[in-house]
C-alpha positions in Angstrom: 0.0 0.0 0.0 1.5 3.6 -0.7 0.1 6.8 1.1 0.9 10.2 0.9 -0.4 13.2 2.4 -3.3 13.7 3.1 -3.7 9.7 3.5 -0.5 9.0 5.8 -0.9 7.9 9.2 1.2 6.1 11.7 1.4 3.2 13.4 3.8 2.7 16.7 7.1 0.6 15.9 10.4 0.7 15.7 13.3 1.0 13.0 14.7 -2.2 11.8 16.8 -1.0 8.8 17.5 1.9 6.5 17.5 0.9 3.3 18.9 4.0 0.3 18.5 6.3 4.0 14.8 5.3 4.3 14.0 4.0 7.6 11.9 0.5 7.8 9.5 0.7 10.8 8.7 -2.8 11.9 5.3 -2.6 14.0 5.0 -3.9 17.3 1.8 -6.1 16.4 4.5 -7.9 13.9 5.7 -9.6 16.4 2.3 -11.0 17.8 1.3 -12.2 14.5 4.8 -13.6 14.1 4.3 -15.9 17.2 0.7 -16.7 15.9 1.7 -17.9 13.0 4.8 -20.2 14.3 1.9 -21.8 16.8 -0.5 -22.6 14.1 1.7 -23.1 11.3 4.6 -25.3 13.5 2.0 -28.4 14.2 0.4 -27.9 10.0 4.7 -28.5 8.9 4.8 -31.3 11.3 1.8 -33.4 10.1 2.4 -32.8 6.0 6.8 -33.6 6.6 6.7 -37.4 8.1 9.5 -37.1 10.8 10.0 -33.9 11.2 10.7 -33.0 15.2 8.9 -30.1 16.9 12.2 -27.9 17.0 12.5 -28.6 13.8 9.0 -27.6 12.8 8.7 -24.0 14.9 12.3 -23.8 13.6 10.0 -23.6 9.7 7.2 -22.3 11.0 9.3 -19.2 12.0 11.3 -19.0 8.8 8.0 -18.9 7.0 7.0 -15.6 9.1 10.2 -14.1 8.1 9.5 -14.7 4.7 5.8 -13.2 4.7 7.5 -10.3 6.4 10.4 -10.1 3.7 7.6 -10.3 0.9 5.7 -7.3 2.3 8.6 -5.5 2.3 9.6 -6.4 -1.2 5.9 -5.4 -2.2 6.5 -1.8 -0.4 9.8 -1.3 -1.5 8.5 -1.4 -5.3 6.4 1.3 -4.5 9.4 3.0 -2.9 11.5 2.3 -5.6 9.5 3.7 -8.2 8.5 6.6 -6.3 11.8 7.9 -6.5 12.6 7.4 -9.7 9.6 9.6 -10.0 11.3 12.1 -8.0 9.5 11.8 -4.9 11.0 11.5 -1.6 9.6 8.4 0.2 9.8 9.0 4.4 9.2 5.8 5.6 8.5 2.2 5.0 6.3 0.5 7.6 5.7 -2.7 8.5 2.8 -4.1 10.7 0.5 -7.8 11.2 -2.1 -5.4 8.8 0.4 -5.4 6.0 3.0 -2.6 5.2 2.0 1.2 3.8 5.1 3.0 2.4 4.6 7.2 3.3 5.7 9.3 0.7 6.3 13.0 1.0 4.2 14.3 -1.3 1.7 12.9 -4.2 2.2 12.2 -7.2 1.8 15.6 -10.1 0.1 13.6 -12.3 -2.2 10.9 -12.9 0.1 8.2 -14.9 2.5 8.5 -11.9 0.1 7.9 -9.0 -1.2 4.2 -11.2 2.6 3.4 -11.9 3.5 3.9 -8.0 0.1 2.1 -6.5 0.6 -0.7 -9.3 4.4 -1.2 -8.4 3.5 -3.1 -5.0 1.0 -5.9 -6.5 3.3 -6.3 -9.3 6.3 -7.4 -6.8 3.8 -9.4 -5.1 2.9 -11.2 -8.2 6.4 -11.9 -9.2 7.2 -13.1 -5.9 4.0 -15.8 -6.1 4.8 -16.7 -9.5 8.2 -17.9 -8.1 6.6 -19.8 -5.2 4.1 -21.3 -8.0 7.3 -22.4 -10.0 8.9 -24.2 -6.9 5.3 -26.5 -6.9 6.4 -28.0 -10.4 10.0 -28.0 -9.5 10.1 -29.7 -6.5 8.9 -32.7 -4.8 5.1 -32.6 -3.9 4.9 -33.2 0.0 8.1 -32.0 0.7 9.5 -29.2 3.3 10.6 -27.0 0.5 7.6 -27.8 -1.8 5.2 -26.9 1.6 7.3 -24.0 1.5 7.1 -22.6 -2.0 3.6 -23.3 -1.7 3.0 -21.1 1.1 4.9 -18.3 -0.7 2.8 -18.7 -4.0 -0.5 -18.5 -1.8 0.6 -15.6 0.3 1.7 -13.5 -2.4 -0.9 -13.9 -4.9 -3.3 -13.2 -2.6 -1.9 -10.3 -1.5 -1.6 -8.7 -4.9 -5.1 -9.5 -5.6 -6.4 -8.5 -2.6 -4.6 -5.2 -2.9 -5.5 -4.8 -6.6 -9.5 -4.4 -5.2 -10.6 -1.0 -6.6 -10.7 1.1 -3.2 -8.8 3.3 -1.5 -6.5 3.2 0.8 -5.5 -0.3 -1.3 -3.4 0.2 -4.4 -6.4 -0.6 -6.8 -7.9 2.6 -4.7 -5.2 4.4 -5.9 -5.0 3.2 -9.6 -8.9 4.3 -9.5 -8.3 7.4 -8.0 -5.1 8.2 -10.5 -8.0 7.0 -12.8 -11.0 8.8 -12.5 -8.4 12.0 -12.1 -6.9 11.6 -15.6 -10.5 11.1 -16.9 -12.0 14.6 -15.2 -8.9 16.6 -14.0 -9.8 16.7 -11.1 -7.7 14.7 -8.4 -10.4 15.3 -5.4 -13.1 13.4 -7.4 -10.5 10.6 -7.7 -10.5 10.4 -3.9 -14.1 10.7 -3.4 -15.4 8.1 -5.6 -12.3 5.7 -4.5 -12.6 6.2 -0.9 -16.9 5.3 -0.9 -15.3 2.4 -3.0 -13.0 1.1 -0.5 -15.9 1.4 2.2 -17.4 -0.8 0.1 -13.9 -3.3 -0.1 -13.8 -2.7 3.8 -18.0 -4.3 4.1 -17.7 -6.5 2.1 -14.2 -8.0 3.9 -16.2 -8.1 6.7 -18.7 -10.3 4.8 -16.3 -12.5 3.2 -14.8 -12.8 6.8 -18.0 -13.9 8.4 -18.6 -16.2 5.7 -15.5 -17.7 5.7 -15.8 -18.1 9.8 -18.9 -20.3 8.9 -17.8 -22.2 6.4 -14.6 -23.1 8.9 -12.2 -22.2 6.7 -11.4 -19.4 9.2 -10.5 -20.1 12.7 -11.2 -16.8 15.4 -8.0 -15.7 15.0 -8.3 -15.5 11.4 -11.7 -13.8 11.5 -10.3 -11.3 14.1 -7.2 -10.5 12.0 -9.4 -9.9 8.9 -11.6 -7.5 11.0 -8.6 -5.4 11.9 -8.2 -5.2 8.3 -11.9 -4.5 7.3 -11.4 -2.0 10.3 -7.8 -0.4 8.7 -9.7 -0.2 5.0 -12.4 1.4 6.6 -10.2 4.1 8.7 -7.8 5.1 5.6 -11.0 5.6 2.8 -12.6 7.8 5.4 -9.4 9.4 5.1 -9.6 9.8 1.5 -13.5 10.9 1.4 -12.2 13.9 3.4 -9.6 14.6 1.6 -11.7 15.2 -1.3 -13.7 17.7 1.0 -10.4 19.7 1.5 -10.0 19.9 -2.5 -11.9 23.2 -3.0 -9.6 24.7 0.0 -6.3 23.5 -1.6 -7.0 24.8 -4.9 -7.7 28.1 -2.9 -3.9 28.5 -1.6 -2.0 31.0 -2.7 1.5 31.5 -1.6 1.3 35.5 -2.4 -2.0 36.1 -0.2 -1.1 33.6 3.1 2.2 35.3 3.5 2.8 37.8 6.5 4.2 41.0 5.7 8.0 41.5 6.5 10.2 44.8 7.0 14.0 44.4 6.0 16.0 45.9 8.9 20.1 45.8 9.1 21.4 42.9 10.6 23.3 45.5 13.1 20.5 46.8 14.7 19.2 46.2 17.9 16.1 44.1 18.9 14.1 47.5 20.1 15.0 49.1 16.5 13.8 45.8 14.8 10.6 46.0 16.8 9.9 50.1 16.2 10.6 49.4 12.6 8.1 46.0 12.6 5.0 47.6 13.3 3.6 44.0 13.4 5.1 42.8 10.5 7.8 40.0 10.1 11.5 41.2 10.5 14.0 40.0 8.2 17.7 41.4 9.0 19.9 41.9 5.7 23.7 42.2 5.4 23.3 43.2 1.2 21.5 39.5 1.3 18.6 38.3 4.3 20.8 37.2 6.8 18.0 35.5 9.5 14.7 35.9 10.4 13.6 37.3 14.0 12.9 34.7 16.8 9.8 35.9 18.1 9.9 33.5 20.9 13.3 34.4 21.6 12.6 38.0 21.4 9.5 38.0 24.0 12.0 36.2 26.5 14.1 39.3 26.4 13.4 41.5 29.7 11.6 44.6 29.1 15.0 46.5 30.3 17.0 45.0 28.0 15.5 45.4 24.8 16.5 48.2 23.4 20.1 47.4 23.5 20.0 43.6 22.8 21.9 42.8 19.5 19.0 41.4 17.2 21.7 38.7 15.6 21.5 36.8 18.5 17.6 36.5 18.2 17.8 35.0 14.6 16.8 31.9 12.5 19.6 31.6 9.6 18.1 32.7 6.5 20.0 29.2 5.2 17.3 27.5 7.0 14.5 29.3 5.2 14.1 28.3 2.1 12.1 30.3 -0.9 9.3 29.9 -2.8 7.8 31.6 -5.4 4.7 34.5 -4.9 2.7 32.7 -8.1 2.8 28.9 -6.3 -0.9 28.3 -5.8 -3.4 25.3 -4.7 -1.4 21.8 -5.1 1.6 22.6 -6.3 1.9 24.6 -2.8 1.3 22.0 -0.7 3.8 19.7 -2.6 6.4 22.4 -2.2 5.8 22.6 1.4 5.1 18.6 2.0 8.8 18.1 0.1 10.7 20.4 1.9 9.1 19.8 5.4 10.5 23.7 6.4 8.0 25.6 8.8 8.6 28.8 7.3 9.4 30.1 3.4 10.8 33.2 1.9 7.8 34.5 -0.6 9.7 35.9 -3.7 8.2 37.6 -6.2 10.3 38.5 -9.6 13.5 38.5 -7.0 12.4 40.4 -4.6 11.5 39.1 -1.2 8.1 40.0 -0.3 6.5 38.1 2.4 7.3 35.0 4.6 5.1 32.3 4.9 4.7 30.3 7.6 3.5 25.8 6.8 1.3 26.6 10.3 -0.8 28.9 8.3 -1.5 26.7 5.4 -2.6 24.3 7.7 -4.6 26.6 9.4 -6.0 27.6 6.0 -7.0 23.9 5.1 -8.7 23.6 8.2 
């Protein structure tokens, strides 16, 4: 599964590995399904491999859990993968007992690229089963190894079916959604119509859960485990339906207009000069170029008694860590600006001259 803003969310965990600098969050509920499956799995090894001791089988039975966990992360890291090429930072690649969502810093700028990043996932998972569906013919029915390429081909073509179901937050969601935006032009539709459709994926898991559960094909456990999922579908399409509320106030960003005024005073001056000359506005101190911005925390911790002489440069952000942006950026292309850089305040320039500064808190606030 790959999310961006605004369909990222968290789950608690901890890094395992970096891999090209991103960090891989393993979940802390990995390690309960992990133990679940070498209980239920370790007696199944036993009975089909005659002679096979019970070290011997949780010793499998544990091997195979590695290798689900290894095969999510193969399905996530396509979507990393080809999210870069794309030129899209990817932040993190998370691993859980619900499967693995791989949070990217921005979305994709146009349609093709969303489908080619959502489709990237299923495609690795359907490589990865047509291996395990090779081993079948290749090695002996009945065997460890054919018991274990089996179990690889089932897990991983399920998977990439199951994740090519046309509703978000499931890559199907987000080939429909890259879909229905190519089709209209409008990216918030995309989410509407794919997020209702993945409420519809997250009922009727629920259903096929239940049904499964009576049939006793499903143990509890199973049935549980598919709720959480039902429940996780259900959580990240509602994420997506409101996203698409929020499309009329993204288009209505506009770098130029949510940026606070500034005044440009020399970097020599004194933190009582700075104020006089702000008047309210943002103060920017210049040395022939904008050397920092004011720290207006910093400055209101100043005692009254001393503010006339404190030097200002002591009170300033680095204008090294303020990056700029241009006056014109408006609606998505705004957000993707700010979501890439992750800054909390930009330089507004407009034609090369600094205008404004604008602060991430107040697009936010705007979205809201």
């Amino acid at each position: 599964m790959s999310t961006a803003n605004p369909l990222a969310f968290r789950r608690s965990g901890f890094t395992l590995v970096r891999f090209k600098g991103i960090p891989v969050t393993l979940g802390y509920t990995w390690l309960l399904l992990a133990a679940v499956v070498v209980i239920v799995y370790a007696p199944i090894v036993q009975r089909s491999v005659p002679g096979l001791s019970t070290g011997a089988a949780l010793v499998v039975a544990a091997l195979f859990a590695v290798t689900l966990l290894v095969s999510v992360f193969l399905h996530e890291l396509g979507h990393a993968l080809v999210s870069l090429r794309a030129g899209i930072g990817v932040r993190q690649i998370n691993l859980d007992a619900l499967g693995g969502f791989t949070e990217m810093d921005r979305e994709a700028p146009k349609p093709g690229t969303a489908a080619a990043i959502a489709l990237a996932g299923p495609a690795v998972s359907a490589v990865l089963g047509g291996i395990g569906l090779a081993g079948l013919f290749f090695f002996t029915p009945g065997s460890l190894i054919w018991q274990f390429a089996f179990q690889i081909c089932v897990a991983n073509l399920l998977v990439a079916v199951y994740n090519l179901l046309p509703g978000l937050p499931l890559d199907g969601g987000k080939a429909l959604q890259a879909g229905i935006w190519a089709a209209t032009g409008d990216r918030w539709t995309g989410f509407r119509v794919a997020g209702w459709a993945g409420r519809v994926v997250a009922l009727g898991t629920i259903a096929g859960g239940l049904w499964l559960y009576a049939s006793n094909w499903f143990s509890a456990f199973g049935l549980i485990l598919l709720l959480f999922v039902a429940f996780e579908l259900w959580r990240g399409a509602t994420s997506a339906i409101r996203a698409a509320r929020m499309g009329p106030r993204v288009k209505a960003l506009d770098a130029a207009a949510l940026a606070r005024p500034i005044v440009l005073v020399p970097a020599s001056a004194t933190l009582g000069e700075a104020l006089s000359a702000a008047n309210g506005r943002e103060v920017v101190a210049v040395d022939g170029r904008p050397v920092g911005v004011l720290d207006r925390a910093a400055a209101e911790a100043v005692p009254a008694d001393q503010v006339a002489a404190m030097p200002l440069s002591g009170l300033l952000r680095a204008a090294a860590q303020v990056p700029g942006i241009k006056a014109e950026l408006k609606g998505q292309a705004l957000v993707d600006v700010i979501g890439k850089s992750g800054a909390e305040r930009f330089f507004v320039v407009d034609e090369g001259r600094l205008t404004g500064l604008l602060y991430t808190a107040d697009v936010v606030k705007a979205l809201r």
